[in-house]
C-alpha positions in Angstrom: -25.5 -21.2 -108.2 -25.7 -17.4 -107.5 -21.4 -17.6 -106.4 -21.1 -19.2 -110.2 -23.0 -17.1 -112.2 -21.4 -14.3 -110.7 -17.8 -14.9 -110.7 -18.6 -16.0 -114.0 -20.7 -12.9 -115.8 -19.4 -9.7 -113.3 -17.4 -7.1 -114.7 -16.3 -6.5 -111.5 -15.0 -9.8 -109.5 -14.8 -11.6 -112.8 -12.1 -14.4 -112.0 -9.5 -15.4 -115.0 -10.1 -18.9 -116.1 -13.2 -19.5 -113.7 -14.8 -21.5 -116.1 -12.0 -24.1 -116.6 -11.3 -23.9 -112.9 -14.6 -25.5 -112.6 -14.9 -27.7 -115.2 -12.1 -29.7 -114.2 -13.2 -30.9 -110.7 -16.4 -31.6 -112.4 -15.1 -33.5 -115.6 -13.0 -35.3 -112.8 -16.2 -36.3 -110.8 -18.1 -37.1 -114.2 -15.1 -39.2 -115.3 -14.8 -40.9 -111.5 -18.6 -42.0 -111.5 -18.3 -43.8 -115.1 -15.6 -45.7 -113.9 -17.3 -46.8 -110.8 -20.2 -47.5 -113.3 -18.3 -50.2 -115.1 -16.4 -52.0 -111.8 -19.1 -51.5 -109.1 -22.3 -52.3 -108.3 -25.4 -49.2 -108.4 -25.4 -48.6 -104.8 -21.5 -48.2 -104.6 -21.9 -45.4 -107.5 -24.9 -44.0 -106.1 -22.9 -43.4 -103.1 -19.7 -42.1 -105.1 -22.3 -39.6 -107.1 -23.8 -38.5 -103.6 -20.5 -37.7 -101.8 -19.2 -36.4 -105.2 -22.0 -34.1 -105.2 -21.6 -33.0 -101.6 -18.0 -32.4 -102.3 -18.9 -30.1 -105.5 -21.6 -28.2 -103.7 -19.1 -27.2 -100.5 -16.7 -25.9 -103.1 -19.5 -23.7 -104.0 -19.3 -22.1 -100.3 -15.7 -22.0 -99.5 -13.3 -22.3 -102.6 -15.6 -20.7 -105.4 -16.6 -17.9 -102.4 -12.9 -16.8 -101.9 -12.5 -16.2 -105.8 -14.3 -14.3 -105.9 -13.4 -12.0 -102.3 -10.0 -12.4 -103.5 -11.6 -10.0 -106.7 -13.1 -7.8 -104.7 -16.5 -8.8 -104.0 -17.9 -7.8 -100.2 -21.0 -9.3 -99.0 -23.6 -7.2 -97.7 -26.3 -8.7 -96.3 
């Protein structure tokens, strides 16, 4: 959550558009577990939220991380 709020309230590696760049994987993963809701059967969208949630928590190490070093942020520790 830290990679989140930070791109998303530092002056300095503030990323244009952040929030809509992560709204729209999660709308899409809100929008893909309703469907599954109406066809499928609660373990096969319990499953869907689980790997949807894995998916949207990896972006949170690797896509969401190089915004923001592509802004300038270093890691220090």
């Amino acid at each position: 959550m830290f990679t989140w709020f930070y791109a998303l309230f530092s002056v300095r590696c503030r990323t244009p558009f952040f929030l809509l760049k992560t709204a729209v994987p999660f709308l899409g993963m809100l929008s893909l577990n309703m469907v599954t809701q109406l066809f499928f059967s609660d373990q096969v969208v319990m499953s869907i939220g689980l790997l949807g949630d894995i998916w949207y928590g990896f972006m949170f190490e690797t896509w969401f991380r190089n915004q923001l070093v592509a802004n300038g942020y270093q890691q220090t520790a």
